[in-house]
KEFI-383821 format. One record per atom (N, C-alpha, C): chain; x, y, z; atom name. Coordinates in nm, 3 decimals. Last residue first. Layout:
! residues N
- cadena/u/v/w/atomo
- A/X/Y/Z/CA
...
! end
This chain:
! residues 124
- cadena/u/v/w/atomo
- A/0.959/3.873/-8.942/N
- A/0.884/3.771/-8.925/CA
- A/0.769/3.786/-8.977/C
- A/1.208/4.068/-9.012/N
- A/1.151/3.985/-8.879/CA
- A/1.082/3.880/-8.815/C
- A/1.293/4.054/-9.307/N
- A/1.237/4.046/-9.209/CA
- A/1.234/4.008/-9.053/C
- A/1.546/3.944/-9.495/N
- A/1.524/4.054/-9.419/CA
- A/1.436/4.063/-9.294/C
- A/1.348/3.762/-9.623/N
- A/1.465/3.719/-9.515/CA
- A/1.490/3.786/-9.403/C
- A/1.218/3.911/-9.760/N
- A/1.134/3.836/-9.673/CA
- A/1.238/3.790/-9.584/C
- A/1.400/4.007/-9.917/N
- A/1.333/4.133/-9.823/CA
- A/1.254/3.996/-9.733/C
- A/1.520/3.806/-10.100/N
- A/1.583/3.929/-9.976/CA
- A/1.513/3.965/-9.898/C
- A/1.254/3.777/-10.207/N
- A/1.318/3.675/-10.169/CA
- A/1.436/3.770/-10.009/C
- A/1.251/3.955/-10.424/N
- A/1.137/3.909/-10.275/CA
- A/1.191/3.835/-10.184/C
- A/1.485/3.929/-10.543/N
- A/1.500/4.078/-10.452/CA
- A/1.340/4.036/-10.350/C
- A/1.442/3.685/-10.682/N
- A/1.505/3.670/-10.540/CA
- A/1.501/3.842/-10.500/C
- A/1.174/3.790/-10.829/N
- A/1.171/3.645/-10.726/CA
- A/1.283/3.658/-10.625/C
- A/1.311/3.969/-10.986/N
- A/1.223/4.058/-10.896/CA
- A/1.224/3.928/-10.796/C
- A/1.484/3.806/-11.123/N
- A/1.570/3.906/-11.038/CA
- A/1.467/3.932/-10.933/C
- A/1.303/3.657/-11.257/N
- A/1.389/3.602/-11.154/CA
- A/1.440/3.727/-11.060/C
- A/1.159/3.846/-11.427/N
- A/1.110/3.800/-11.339/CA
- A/1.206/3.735/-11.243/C
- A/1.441/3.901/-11.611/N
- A/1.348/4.031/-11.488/CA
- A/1.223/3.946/-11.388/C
- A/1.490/3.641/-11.740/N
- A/1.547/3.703/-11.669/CA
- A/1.530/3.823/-11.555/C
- A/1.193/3.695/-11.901/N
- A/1.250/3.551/-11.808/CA
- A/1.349/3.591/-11.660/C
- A/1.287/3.851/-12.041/N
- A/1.099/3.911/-11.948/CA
- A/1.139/3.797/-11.835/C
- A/1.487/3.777/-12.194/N
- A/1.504/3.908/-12.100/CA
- A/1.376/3.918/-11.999/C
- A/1.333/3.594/-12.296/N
- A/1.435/3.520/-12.235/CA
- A/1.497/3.624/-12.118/C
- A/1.154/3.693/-12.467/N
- A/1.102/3.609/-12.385/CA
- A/1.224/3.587/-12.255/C
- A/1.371/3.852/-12.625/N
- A/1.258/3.932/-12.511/CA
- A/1.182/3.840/-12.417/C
- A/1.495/3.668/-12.758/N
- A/1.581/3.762/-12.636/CA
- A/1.479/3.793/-12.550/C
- A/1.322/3.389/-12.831/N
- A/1.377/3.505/-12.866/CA
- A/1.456/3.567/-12.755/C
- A/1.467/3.012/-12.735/N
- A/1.379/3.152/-12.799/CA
- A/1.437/3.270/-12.815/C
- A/1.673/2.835/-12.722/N
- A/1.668/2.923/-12.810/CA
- A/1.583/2.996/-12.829/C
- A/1.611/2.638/-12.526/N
- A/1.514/2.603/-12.645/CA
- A/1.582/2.709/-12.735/C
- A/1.762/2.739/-12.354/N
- A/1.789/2.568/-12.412/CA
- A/1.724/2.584/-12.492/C
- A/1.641/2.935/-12.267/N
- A/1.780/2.954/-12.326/CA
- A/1.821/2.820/-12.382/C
- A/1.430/2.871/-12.146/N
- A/1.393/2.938/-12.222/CA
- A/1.527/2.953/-12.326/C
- A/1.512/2.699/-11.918/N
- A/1.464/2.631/-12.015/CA
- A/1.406/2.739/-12.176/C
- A/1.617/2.869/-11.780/N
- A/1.727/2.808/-11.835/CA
- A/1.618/2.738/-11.933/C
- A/1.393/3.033/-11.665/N
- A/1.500/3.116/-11.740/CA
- A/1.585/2.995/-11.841/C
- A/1.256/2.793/-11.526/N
- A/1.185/2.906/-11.668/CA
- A/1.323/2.950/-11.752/C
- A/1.447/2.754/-11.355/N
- A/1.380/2.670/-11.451/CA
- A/1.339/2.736/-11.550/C
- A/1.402/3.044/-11.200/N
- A/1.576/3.021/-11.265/CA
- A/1.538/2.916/-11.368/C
- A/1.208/3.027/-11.139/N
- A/1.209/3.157/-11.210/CA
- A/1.315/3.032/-11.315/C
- A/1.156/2.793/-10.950/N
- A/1.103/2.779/-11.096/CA
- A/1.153/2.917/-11.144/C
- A/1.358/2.896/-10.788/N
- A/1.393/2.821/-10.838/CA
- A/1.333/2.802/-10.993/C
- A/1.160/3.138/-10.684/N
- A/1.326/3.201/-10.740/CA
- A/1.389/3.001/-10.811/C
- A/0.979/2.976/-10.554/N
- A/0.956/3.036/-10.639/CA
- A/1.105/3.123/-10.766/C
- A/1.134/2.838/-10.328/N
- A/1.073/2.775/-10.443/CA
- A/1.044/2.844/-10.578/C
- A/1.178/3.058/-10.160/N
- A/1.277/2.962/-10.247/CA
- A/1.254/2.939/-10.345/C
- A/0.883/3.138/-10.074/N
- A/1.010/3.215/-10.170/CA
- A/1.093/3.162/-10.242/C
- A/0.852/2.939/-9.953/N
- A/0.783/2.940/-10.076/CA
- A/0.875/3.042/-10.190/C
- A/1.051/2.947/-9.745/N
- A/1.042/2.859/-9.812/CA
- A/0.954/2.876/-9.986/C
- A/0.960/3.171/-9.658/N
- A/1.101/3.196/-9.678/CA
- A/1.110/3.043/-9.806/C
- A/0.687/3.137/-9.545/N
- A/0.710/3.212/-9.625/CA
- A/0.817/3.254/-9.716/C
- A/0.789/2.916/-9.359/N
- A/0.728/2.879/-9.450/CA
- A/0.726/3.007/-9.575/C
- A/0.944/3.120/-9.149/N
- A/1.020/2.988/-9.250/CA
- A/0.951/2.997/-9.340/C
- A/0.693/3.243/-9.084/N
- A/0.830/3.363/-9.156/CA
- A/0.890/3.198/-9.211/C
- A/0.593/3.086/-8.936/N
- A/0.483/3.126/-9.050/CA
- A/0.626/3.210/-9.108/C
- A/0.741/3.035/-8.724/N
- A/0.754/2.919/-8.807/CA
- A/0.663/2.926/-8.962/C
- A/0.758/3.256/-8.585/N
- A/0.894/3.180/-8.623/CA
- A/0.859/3.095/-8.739/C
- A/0.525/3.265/-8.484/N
- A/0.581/3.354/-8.628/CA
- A/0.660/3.347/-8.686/C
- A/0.477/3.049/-8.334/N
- A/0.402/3.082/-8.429/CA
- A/0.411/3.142/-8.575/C
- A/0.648/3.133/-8.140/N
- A/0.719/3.048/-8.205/CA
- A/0.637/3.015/-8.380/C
- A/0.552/3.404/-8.069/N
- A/0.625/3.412/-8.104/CA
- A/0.701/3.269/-8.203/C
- A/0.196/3.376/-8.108/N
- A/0.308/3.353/-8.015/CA
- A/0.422/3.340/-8.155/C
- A/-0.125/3.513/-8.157/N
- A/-0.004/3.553/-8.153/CA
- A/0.152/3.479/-8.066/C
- A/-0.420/3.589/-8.133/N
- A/-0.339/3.438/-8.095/CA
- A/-0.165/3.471/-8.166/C
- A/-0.464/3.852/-8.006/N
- A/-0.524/3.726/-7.978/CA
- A/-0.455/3.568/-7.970/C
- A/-0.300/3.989/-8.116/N
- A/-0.327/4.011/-8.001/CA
- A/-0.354/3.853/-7.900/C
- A/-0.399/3.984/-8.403/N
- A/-0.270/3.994/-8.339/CA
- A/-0.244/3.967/-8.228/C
- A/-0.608/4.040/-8.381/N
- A/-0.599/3.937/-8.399/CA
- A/-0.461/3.901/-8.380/C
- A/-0.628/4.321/-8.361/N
- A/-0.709/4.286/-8.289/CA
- A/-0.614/4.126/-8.289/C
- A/-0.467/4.379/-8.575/N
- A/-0.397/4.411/-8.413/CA
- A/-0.481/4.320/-8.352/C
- A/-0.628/4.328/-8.749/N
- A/-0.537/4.291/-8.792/CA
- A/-0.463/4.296/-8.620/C
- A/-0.824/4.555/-8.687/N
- A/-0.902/4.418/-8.718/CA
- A/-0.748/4.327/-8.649/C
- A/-0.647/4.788/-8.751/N
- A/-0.702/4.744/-8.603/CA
- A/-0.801/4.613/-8.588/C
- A/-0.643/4.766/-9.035/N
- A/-0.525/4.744/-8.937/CA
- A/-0.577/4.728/-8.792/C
- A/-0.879/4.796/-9.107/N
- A/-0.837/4.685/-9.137/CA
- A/-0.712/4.668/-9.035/C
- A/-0.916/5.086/-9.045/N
- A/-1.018/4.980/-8.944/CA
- A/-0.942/4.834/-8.971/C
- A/-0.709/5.206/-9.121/N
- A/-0.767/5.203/-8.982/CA
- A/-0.799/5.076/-8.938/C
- A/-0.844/5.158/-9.394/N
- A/-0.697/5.147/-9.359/CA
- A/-0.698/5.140/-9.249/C
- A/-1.068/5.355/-9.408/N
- A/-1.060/5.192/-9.452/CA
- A/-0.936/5.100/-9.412/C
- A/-0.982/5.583/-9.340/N
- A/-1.021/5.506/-9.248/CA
- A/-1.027/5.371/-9.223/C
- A/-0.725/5.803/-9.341/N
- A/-0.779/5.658/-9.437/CA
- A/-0.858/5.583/-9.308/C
- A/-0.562/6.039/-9.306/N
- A/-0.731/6.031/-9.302/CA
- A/-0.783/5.857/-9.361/C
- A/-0.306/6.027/-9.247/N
- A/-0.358/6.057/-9.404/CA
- A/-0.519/6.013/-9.385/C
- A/-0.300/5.996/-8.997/N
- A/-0.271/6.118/-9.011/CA
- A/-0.278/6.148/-9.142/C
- A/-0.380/5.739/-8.942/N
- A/-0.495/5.792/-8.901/CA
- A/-0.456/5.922/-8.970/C
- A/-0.209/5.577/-9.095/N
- A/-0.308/5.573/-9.149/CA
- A/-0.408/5.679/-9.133/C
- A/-0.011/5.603/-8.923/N
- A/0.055/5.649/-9.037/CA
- A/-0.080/5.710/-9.084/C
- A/-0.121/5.442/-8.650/N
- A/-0.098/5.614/-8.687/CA
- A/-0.090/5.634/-8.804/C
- A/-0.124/5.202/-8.820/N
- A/-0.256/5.242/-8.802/CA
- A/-0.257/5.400/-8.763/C
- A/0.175/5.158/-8.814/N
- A/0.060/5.162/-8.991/CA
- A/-0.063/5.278/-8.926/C
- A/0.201/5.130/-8.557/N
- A/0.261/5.266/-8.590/CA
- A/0.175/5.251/-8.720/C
- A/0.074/4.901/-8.478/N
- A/0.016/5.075/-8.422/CA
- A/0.080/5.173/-8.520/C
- A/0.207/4.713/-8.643/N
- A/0.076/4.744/-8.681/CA
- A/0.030/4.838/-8.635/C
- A/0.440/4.730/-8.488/N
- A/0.451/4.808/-8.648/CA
- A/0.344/4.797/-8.677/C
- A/0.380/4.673/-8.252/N
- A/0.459/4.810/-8.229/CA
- A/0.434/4.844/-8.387/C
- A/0.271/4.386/-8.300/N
- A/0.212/4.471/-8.260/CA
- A/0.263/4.612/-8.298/C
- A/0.563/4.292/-8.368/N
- A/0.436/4.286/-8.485/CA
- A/0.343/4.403/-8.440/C
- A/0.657/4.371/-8.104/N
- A/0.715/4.383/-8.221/CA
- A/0.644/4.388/-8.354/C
- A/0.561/4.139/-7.969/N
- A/0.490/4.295/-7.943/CA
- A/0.602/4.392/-8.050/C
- A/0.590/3.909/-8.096/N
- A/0.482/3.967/-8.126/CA
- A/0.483/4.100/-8.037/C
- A/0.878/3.904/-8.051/N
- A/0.828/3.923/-8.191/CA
- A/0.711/3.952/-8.192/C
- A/0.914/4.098/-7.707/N
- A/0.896/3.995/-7.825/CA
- A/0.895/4.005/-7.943/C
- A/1.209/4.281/-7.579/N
- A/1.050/4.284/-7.654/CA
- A/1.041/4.116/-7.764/C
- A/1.433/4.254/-7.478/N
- A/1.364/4.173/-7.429/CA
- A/1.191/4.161/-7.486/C
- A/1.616/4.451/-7.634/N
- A/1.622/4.285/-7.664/CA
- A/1.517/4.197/-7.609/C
- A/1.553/4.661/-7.484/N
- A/1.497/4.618/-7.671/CA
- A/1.473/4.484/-7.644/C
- A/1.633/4.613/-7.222/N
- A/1.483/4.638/-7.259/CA
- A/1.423/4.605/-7.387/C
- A/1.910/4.591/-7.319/N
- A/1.838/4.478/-7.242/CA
- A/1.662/4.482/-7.273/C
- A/1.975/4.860/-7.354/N
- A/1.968/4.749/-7.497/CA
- A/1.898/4.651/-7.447/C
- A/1.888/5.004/-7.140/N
- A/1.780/5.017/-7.234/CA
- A/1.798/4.938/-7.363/C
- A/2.061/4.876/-6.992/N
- A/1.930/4.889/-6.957/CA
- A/1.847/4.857/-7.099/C
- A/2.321/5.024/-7.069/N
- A/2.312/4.892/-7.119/CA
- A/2.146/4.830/-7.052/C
- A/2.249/5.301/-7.081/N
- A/2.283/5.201/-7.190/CA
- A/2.245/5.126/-7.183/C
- A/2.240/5.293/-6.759/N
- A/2.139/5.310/-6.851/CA
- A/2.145/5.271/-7.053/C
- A/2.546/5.260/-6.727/N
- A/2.422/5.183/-6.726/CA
- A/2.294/5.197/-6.734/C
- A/2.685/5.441/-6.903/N
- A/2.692/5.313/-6.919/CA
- A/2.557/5.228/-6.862/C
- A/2.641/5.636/-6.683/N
- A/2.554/5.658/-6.866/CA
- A/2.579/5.498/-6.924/C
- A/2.707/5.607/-6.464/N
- A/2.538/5.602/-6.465/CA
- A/2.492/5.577/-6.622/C
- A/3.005/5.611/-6.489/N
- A/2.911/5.461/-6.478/CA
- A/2.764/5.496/-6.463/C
- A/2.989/5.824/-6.602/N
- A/3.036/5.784/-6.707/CA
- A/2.930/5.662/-6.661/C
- A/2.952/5.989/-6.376/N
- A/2.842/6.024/-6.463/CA
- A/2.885/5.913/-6.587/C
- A/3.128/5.852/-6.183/N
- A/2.998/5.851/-6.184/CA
- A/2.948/5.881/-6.278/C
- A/3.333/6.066/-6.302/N
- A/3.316/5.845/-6.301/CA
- A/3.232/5.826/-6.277/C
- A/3.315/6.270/-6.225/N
- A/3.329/6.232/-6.363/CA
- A/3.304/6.082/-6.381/C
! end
C-alpha cells in the first residue's frame, strides 16, 4: 500500500515539474498547433496556412524574455487606452451632454478594461 501511494506521489510530482518546466515559447507554440488542428478539422485552409506561417516564425525567433516584454507593452497600451476611455467618460459628464453620448462613453470603457483583463490574463 505505501508503495503504490509513494509511486503515485511521485509521478505527480514529475509531471507538475514537467509543466512547469515548458517554456513560454513552447507554450505559444502548443496553442498555435492546437488553432492549426482546430483549423484543419473545420476544413479552413486559409487558416492553416496563416497559422503555420505564424509557428513558422514562432519558432524562429521566439525567446521567452521577448514575450515577457511584447505581453508588458501590450498591457501598457491597454492601460492607456481604459485611461483615455475614463477621460472621454468624465469629460462627457463635465460638459453635461446627453445620456446616450455619456452611456456609448460609459460601454466603451467597460469593453477597454474587460480588454484590459483578458490581456493580463494572458500568458503572453
Amino acid at each position: 500500500m505505501k508503495y503504490r501511494t509513494i509511486l503515485g506521489l511521485s509521478l505527480l510530482t514529475l509531471t507538475t515539474f514537467s509543466h512547469a518546466a515548458v517554456s513560454l515559447c513552447q507554450q505559444k507554440e502548443q496553442a498555435i498547433q492546437h488553432e492549426i488542428d482546430l483549423a484543419r478539422q473545420h476544413d479552413n485552409q486559409r487558416r492553416v496556412n496563416g497559422l503555420e506561417r505564424a509557428l513558422t516564425e514562432a519558432r524562429a525567433g521566439c525567446t521567452d524574455e521577448k514575450l515577457k516584454s511584447l505581453h508588458q507593452e501590450k498591457i501598457k497600451e491597454h492601460q492607456q487606452k481604459v485611461e483615455e476611455r475614463q477621460k472621454e467618460l468624465d469629460k462627457e459628464k463635465a460638459d453635461g451632454d446627453d445620456r446616450k453620448k455619456i452611456t456609448r462613453r460609459e460601454q466603451k470603457l467597460a469593453e477597454a478594461k474587460r480588454e484590459l483583463k483578458e490581456v493580463q490574463a494572458a500568458r503572453y
